[in-house]
N, C-alpha and C positions, 0 to 999 in steps of 0.2 A: 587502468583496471579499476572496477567499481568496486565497492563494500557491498560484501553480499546483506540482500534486503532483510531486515527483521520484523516488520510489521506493514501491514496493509492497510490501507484506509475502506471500512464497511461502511456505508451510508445507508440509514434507515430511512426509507421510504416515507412512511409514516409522519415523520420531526420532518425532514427536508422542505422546505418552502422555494427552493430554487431561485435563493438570493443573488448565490452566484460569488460570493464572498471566498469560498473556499477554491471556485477556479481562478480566483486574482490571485490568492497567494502562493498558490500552488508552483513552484522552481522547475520542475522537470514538463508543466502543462500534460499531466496525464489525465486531470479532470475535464469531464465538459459537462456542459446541459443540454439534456437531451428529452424528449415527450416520451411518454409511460407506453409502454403495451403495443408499439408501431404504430402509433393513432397520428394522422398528417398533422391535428392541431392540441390543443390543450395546456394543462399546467406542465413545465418544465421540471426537471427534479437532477439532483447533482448524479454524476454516473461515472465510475474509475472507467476510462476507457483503455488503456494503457497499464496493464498491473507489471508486463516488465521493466517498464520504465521507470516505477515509481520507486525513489529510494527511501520512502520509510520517514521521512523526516517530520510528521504529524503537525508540521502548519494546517494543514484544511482543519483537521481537529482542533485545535488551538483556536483557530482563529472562527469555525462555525458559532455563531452567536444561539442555535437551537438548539444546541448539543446533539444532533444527528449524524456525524462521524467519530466512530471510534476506531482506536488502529486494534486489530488483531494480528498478533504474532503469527508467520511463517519458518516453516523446516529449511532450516539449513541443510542442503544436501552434503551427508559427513558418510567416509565410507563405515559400513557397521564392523569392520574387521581389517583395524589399521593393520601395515605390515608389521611385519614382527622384524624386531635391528636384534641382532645378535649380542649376547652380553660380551662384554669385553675380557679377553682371553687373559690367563697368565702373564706378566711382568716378564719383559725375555729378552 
């Protein structure tokens, strides 16, 4: 059983130069490089392809040298109305 994920790795577009730095480090390989906008050729740019896969562990972040990944935090699924336990009765 896994630890539920707490943060995702966002890449900004923009900073990304498609070094390719954060798909080495990457443990679970959910990053790849991939061309922008369905275009057969062009510049490359980093892309989560895999977000169930990724556990959160903010190597790409760390280790991007343009600071174009940040992790943003993800919802834990918690029920909104845990059950209720009965208080404990009279001594008997």
């Amino acid at each position: 059983m896994t630890a539920p994920r707490k943060a995702l790795p966002v890449i900004d577009p923009q900073r990304c130069t498609g070094c390719g730095w954060c798909v080495g480090v990457c443990p679970p390989h959910v990053l790849s490089l991939q061309v922008q906008a369905g275009a057969r050729f062009g510049p490359k740019r980093s892309v989560l392809h895999d977000a169930p896969g990724c556990t959160g562990c903010a190597l790409c972040a760390v280790r991007c040298p343009f600071d174009a990944i940040r992790m943003v935090r993800t919802r834990v699924n918690r029920p909104s109305n845990p059950p209720a336990v009965a208080p404990p009765g009279p001594p008997g």
